[in-house]
ROTOR-844180 format. One record per atom (N, C-alpha, C): atom name; residue in three letters; x, y, z. Coordinates in steps of 0.2 Angstrom, whole numbers, plus 5000, padded with zeros to 4 digits. Example, Ala and Ser with C-alpha at 12.3 -4.5 7.8 and 13.67 -1.06 7.14 Angstrom:
// ROTOR-844180
  a   r    u    v    w
  N ala 5066 4972 5039
 CA ala 5062 4978 5039
  C ala 5066 4984 5039
  N ser 5064 4989 5035
 CA ser 5068 4995 5036
  C ser 5064 5000 5039
//
This chain:
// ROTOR-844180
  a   r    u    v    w
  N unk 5601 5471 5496
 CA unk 5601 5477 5492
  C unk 5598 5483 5495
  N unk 5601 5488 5496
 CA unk 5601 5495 5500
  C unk 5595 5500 5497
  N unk 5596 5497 5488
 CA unk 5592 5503 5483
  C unk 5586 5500 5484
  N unk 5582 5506 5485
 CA unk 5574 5506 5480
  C unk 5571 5503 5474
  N unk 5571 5496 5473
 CA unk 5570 5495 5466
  C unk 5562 5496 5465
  N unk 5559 5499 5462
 CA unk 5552 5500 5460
  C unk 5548 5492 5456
  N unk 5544 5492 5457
 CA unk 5539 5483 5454
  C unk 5542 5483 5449
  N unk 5543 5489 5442
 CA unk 5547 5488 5437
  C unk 5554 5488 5436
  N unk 5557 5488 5442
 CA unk 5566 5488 5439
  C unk 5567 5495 5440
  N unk 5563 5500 5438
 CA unk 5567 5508 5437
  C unk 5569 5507 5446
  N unk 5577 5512 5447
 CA unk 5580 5510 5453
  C unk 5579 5519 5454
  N unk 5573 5520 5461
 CA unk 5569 5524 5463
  C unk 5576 5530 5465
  N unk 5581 5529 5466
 CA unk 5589 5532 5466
  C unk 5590 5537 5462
  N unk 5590 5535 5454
 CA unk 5591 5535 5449
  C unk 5586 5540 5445
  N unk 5581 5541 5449
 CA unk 5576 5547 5445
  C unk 5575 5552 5447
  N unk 5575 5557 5443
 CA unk 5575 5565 5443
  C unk 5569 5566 5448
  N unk 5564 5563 5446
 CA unk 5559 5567 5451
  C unk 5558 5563 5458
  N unk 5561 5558 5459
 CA unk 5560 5556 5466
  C unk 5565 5560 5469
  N unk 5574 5561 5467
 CA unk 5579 5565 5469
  C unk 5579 5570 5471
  N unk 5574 5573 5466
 CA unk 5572 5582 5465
  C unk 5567 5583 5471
  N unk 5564 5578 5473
 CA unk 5557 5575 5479
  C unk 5562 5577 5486
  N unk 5564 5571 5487
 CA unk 5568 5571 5492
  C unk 5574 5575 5494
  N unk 5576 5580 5488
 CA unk 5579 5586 5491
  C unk 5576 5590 5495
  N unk 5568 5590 5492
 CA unk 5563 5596 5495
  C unk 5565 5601 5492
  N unk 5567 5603 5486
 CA unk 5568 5609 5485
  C unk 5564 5608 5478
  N unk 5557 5614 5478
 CA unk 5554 5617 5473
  C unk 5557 5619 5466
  N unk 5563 5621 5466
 CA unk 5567 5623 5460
  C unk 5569 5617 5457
  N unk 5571 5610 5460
 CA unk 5573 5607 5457
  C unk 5564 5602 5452
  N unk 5563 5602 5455
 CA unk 5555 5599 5455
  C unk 5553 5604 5448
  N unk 5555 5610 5448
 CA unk 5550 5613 5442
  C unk 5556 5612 5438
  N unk 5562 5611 5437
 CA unk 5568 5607 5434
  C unk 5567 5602 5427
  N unk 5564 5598 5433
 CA unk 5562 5591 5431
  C unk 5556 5592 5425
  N unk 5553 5596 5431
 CA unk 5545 5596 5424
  C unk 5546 5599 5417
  N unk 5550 5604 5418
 CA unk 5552 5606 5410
  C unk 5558 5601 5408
  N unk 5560 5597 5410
 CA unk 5565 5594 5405
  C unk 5561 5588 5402
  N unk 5554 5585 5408
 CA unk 5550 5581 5405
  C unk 5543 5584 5401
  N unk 5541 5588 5400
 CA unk 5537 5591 5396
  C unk 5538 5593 5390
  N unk 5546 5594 5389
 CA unk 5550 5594 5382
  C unk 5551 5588 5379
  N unk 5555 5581 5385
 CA unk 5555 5576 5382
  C unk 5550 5572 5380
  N unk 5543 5573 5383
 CA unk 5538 5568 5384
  C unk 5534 5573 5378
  N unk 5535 5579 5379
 CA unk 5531 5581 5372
  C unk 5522 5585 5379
  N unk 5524 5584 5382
 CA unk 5519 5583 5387
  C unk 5517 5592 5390
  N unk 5516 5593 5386
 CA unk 5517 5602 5391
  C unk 5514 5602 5398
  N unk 5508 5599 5400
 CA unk 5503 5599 5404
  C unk 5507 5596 5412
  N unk 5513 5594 5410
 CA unk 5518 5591 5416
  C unk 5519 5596 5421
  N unk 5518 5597 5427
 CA unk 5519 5604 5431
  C unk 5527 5600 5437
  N unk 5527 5604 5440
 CA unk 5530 5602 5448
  C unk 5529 5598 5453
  N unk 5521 5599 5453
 CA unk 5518 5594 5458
  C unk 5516 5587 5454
  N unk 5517 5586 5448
 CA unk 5517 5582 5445
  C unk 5522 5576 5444
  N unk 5526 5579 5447
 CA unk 5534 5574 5449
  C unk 5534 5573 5454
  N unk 5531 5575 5457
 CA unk 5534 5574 5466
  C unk 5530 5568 5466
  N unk 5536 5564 5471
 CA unk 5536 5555 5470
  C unk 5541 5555 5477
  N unk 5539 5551 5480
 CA unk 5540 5547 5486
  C unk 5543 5539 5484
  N unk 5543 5538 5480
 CA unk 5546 5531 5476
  C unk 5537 5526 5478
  N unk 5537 5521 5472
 CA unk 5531 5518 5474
  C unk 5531 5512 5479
  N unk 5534 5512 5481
 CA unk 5535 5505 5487
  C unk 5531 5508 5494
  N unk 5534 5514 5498
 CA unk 5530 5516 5503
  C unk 5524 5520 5504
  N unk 5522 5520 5497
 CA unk 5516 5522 5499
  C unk 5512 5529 5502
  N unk 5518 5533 5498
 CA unk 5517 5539 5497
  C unk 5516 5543 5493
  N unk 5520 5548 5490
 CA unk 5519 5552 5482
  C unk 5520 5549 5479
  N unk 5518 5549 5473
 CA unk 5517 5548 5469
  C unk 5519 5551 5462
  N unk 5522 5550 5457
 CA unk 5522 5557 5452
  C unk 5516 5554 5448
  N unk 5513 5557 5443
 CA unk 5509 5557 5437
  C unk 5508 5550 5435
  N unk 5513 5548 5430
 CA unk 5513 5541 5428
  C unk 5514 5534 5434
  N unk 5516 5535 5439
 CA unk 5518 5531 5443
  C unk 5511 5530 5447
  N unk 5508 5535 5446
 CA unk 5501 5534 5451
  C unk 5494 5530 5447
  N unk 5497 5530 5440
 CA unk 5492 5526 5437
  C unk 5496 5520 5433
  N unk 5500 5519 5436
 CA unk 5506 5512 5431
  C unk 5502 5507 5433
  N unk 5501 5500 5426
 CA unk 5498 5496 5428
  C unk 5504 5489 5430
  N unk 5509 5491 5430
 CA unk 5514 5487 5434
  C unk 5512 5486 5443
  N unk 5514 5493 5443
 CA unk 5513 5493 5450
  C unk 5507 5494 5454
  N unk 5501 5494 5451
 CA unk 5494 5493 5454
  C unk 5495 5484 5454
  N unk 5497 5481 5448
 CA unk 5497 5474 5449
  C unk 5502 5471 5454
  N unk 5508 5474 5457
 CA unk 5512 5470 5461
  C unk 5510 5474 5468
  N unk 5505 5480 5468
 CA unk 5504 5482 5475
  C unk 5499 5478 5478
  N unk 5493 5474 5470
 CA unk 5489 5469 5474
  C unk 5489 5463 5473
  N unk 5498 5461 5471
 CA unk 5500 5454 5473
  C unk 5503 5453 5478
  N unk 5505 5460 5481
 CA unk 5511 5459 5487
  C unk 5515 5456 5488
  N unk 5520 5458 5481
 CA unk 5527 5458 5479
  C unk 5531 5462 5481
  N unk 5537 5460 5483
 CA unk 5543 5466 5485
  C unk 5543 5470 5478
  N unk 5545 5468 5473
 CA unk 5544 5470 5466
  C unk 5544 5463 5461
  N unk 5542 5465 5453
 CA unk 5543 5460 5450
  C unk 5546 5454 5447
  N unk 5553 5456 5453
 CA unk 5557 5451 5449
  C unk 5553 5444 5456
  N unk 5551 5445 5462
 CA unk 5548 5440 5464
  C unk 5541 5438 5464
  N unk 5538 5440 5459
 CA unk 5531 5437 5455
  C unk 5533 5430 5453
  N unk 5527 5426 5454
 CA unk 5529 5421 5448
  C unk 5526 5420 5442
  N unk 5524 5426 5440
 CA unk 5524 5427 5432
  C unk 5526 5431 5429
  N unk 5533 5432 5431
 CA unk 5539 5434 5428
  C unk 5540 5434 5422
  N unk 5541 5436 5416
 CA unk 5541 5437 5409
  C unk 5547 5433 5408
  N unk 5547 5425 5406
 CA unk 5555 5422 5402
  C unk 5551 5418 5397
  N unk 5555 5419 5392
 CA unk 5555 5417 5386
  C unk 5548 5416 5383
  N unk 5544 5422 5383
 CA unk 5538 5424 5378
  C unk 5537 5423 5385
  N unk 5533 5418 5392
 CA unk 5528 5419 5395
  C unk 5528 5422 5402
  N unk 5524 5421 5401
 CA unk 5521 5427 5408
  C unk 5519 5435 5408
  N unk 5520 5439 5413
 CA unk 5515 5445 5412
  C unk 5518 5449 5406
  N unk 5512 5449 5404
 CA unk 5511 5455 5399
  C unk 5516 5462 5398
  N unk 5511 5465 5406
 CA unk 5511 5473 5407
  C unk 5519 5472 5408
  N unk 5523 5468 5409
 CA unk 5530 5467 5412
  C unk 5533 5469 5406
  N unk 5532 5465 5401
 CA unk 5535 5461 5395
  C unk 5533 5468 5392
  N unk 5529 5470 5390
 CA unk 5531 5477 5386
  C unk 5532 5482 5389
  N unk 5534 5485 5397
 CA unk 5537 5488 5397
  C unk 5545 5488 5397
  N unk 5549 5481 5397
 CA unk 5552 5480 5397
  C unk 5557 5481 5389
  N unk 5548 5482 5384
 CA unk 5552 5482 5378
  C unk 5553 5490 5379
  N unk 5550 5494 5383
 CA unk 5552 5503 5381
  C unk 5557 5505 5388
  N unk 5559 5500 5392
 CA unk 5567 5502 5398
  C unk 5569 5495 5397
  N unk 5574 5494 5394
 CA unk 5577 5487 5393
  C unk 5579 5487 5401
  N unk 5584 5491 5403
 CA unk 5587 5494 5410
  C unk 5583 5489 5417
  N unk 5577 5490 5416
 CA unk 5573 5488 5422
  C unk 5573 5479 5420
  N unk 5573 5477 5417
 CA unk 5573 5469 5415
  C unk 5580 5466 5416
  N unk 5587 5472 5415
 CA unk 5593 5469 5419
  C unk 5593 5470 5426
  N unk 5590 5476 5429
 CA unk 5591 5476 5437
  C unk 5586 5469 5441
  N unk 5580 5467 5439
 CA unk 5576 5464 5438
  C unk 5578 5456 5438
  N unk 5581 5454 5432
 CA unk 5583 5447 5430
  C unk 5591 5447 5438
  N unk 5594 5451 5439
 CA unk 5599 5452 5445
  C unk 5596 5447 5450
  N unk 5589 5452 5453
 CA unk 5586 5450 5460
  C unk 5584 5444 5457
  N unk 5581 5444 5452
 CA unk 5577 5435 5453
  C unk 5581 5431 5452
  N unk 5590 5431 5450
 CA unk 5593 5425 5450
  C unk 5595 5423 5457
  N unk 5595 5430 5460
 CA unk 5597 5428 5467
  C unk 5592 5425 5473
  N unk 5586 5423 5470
 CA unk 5583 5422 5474
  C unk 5580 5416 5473
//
């Protein structure tokens, strides 16, 4: 698999602010922030607050990604991402922080469930 899947499933491809990142371009970045400042209800969102490097190499970071408790846990289990923990969230057990973010992006638990079947 060629994509960026982030610890949670989100497919780092697929998001505004890592796209708006890696065009390098400032207008797309302050874009982002106003359409998530409306959505999230969040004023205090800026441009430099999306800028994101995807969480895997260890670079930018945006806002939320820089404090996710997913991905603090799989940076220091040293998983490719979630779907290769072995506390994989099926049928009630296993990780928590998984399991309810899964209840607020259903989407990340289908990309997720994909890679773990194949492995």
């Amino acid at each position: 698999m060629d994509r960026m899947i982030a610890y949670c499933g989100l497919i780092c491809a697929d998001c505004p602010a890592y796209t708006a990142t890696q065009a390098e371009g400032r207008e797309a970045l302050e874009q982002v922030a106003a359409r998530w400042r409306e959505e999230f209800n969040e004023p205090r969102i800026t441009a430099d607050a999306v800028i994101c490097d995807g969480c895997l190499d260890g670079g930018r970071l945006s806002g939320y990604c820089s404090m996710c408790e997913v991905r603090a846990c799989g940076v220091e289990r040293g998983v490719i991402n979630c779907a290769h923990c072995d506390d994989y969230p099926v049928n009630g057990n296993g990780c928590k922080k998984l399991a309810d973010w899964f209840e607020q992006v259903s989407d990340s638990r289908v990309v997720l469930d994909e890679i773990r079947q194949s492995l």
